[in-house]
C-alpha positions in Angstrom: 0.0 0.0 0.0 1.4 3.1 -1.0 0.8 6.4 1.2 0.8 9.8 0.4 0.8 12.6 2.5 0.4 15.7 1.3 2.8 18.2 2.3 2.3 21.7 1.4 2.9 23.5 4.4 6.2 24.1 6.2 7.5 22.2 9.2 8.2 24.5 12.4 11.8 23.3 12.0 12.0 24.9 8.5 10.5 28.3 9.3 12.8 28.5 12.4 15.7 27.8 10.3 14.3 30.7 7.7 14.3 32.8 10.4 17.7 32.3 11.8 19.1 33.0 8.4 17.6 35.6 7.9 18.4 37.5 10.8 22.4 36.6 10.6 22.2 38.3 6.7 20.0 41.2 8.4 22.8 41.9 10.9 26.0 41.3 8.4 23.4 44.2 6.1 22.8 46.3 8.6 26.8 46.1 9.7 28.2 47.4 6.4 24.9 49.8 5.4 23.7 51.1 9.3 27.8 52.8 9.4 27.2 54.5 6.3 23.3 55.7 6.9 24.2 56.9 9.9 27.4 58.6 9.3 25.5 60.4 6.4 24.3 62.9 8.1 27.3 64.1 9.8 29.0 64.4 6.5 26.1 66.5 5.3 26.3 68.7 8.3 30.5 69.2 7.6 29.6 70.5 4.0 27.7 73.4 5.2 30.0 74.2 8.1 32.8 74.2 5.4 30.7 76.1 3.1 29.1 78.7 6.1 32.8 79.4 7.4 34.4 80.3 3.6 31.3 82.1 3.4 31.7 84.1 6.7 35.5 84.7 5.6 34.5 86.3 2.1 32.3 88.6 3.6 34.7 89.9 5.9 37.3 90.2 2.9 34.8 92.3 0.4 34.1 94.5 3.9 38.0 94.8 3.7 38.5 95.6 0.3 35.8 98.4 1.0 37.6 99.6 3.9 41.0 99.8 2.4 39.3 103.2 -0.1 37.5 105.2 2.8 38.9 104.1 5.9 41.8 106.0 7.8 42.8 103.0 9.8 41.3 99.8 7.9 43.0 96.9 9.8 41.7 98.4 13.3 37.9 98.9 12.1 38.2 95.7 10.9 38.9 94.0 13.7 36.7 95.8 15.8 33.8 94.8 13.3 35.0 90.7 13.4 34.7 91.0 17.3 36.5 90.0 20.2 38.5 86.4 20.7 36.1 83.9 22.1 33.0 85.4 21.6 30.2 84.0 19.2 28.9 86.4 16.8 26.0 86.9 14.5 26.3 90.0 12.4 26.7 91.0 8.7 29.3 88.5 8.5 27.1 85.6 9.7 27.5 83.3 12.4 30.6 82.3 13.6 32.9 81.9 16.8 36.1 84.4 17.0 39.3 82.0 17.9 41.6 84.2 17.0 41.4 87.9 16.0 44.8 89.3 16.8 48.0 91.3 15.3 50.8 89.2 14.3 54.7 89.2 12.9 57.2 87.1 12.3 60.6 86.7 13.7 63.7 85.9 11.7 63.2 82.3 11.6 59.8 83.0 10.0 57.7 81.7 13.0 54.9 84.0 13.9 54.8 86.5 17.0 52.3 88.6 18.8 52.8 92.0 17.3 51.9 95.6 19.6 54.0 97.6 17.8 53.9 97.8 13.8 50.1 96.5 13.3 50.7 95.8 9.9 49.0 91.9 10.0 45.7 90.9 11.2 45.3 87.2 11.7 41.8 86.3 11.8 40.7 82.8 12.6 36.9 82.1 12.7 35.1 78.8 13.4 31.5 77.0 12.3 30.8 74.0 14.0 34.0 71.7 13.8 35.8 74.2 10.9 37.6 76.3 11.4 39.3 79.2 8.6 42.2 81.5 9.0 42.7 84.5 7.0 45.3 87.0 7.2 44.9 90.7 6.3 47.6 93.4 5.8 48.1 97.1 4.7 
C-alpha cells in the first residue's frame, strides 16, 4: 500500500531555520549599510560648516577691500567689526565663533609673533561647528 501525504505546508523546524538565516544576513546588512546611513548625516552637516565658514571669511574680505578706499585706519575697524577672541557672533558677517582675532609678525626664523607695535598683519581665525578658517589681512 502506498501512502501519500500531502505536504504543502512548512515544518516548524523549517520556518525557524528561515528565520535564523535571515536574521544573521540582516545583521551582516545592517553592519556594512547602518555605518554609512548613519554617518550620512554628519557628513552633510561638515559641508555646510565648510561652506558657512568660507562664506563668513569672504564677507569679511569684500568689507576689507571696502575699507581699504575710505577708511583711515582699515585693519583696526576691521577687527573691531569681526569681534573679540572667544565670543560668538551673528552680524553681517554671519554666524561664527572668533578663535583668534589678533595682530601678528614674524621673527627671523619665520615663525609667527604677537605684534603691539607695527600693526601691519591681522590674523583672523573664525570657526563654524567643527571648521575652522584663518585669513590673514595686511596694509
Amino acid at each position: 500500500m502506498n501512502r501519500h501525504t500531502d505536504q504543502r505546508g512548512m515544518t516548524l523546524v523549517e520556518i525557524l531555520a528561515g528565520l535564523i538565516i535571515l536574521s544573521i544576513l540582516s545583521l551582516v546588512v545592517l553592519k556594512y549599510l547602518g555605518t554609512s546611513l548613519t554617518a550620512s548625516g554628519k557628513a552633510v552637516q561638515e559641508v555646510r560648516d565648510s561652506e558657512a565658514v568660507v562664506s563668513v571669511i569672504e564677507r569679511i574680505t569684500v568689507d576689507y577691500k571696502r575699507r581699504l578706499g575710505n577708511d583711515p585706519s582699515p585693519l583696526l575697524s576691521l577687527q573691531t567689526a569681526i569681534g573679540a577672541q572667544g565670543t560668538s557672533q551673528n552680524n553681517s558677517y554671519g554666524s561664527y565663533l572668533v578663535v583668534q582675532n589678533a595682530y601678528i609678525d614674524f621673527n627671523g626664523a619665520g615663525q609667527e609673533i604677537p605684534d603691539s607695535t607695527l600693526l601691519n598683519t591681522l590674523k583672523v581665525k573664525i570657526q563654524v561647528g567643527d571648521r575652522r578658517l584663518v585669513s590673514l589681512f595686511t596694509n
